[in-house]
C-alpha positions as CSV (number, residue, x, y, z in Angstrom):
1,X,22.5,23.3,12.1
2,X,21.8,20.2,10.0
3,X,23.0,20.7,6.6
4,X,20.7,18.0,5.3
5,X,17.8,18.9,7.1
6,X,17.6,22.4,4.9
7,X,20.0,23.1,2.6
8,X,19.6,27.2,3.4
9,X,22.1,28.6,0.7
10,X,19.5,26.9,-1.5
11,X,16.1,28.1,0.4
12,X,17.5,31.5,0.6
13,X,18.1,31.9,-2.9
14,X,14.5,30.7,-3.7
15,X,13.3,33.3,-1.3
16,X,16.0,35.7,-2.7
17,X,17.0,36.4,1.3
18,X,13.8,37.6,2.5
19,X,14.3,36.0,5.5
20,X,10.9,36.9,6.8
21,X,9.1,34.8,3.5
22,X,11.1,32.0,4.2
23,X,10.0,32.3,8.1
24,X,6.5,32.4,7.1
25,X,6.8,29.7,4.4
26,X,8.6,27.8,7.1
27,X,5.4,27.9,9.3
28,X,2.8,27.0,6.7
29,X,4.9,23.9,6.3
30,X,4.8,22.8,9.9
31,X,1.3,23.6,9.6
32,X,0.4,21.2,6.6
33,X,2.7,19.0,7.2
34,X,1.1,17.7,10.4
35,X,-2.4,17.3,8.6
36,X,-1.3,16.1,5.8
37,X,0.4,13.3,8.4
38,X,-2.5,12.1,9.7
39,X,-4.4,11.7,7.0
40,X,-1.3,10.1,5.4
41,X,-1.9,7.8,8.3
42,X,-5.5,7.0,7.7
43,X,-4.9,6.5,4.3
44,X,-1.9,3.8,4.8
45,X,-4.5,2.2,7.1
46,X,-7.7,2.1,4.7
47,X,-5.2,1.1,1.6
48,X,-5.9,3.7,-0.3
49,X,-2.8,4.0,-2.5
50,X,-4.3,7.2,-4.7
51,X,-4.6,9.2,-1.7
52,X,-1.1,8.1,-0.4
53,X,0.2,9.1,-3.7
54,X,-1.2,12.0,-3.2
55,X,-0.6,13.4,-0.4
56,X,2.7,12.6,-0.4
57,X,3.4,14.5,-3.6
58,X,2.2,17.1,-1.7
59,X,4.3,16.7,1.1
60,X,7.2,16.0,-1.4
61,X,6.5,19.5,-2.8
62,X,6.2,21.6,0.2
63,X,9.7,19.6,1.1
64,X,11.1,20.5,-1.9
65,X,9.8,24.7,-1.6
66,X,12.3,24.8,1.5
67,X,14.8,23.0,0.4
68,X,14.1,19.9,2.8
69,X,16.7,17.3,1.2
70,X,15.9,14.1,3.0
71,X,12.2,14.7,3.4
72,X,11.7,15.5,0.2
73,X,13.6,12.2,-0.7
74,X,12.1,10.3,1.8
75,X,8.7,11.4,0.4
76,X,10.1,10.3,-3.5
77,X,10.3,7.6,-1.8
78,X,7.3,6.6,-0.2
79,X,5.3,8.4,-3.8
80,X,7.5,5.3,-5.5
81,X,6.2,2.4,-3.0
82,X,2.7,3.8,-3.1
83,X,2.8,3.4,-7.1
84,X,4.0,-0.3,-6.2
85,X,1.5,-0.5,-3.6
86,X,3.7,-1.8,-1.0
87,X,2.1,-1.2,2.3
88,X,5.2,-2.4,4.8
89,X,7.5,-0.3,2.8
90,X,5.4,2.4,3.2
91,X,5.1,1.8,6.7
92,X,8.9,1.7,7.0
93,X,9.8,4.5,5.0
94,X,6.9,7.0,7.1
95,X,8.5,5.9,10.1
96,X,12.0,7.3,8.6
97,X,10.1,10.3,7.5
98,X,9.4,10.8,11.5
99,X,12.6,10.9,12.5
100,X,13.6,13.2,9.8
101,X,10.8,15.6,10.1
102,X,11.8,15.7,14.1
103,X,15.0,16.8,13.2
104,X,13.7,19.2,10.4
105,X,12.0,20.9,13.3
106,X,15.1,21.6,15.2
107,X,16.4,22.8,12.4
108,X,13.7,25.3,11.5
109,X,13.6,26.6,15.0
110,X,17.8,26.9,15.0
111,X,16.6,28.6,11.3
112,X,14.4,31.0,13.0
113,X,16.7,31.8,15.6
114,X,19.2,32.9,14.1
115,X,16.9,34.9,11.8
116,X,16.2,36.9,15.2
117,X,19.1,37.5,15.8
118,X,19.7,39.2,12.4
């Protein structure tokens, strides 16, 4: 498993090892995540730097309930360039945040695996 991707030791201890919370709060996050993606999308189109900020501090929180290190960086991130209002940036750094929720996935289904098999 990805260390990075979830830092578990930490998730579990917020969920104080209820395995079957964190499962549950691991699907409402896959859930919102992908709507709050596309209307992060629409909103980098239209320019609307209140609703970027926004959202992704949303995003960044939801990152940060399971423990997800670099999305909830890369989301710091992006909450940072929205305040500057620099749109290629932005772009850039949602791009990275792609790649890094693909392999947050992989993680979360390796996670739920292994909670099966508990």
């Amino acid at each position: 498993m990805t260390k990075k991707a979830i830092d578990i030791d930490d998730v579990l201890e917020r969920v104080q090892d209820d395995q079957e919370l964190l499962v549950e709060l691991l699907d409402i996050f896959q859930e919102d995540y992908g709507q709050k993606r596309v209307s992060l999308g629409d909103y980098v189109e239209a320019g609307d730097y209140e609703q970027i900020k926004n959202t992704i501090h949303s995003l960044k929180g939801a990152a940060g309930n399971i423990s997800a290190v670099d999305v909830h960086a890369t989301c710091a991130h992006i909450e940072h360039l929205a305040e500057k209002q620099d749109v290629e940036s932005i772009k850039s750094q949602i791009g990275i945040l792609d790649q890094q929720y693909a392999v947050l996935q992989e993680c979360i289904k390796e996670v739920k695996k292994s909670f099966s098999r508990s």
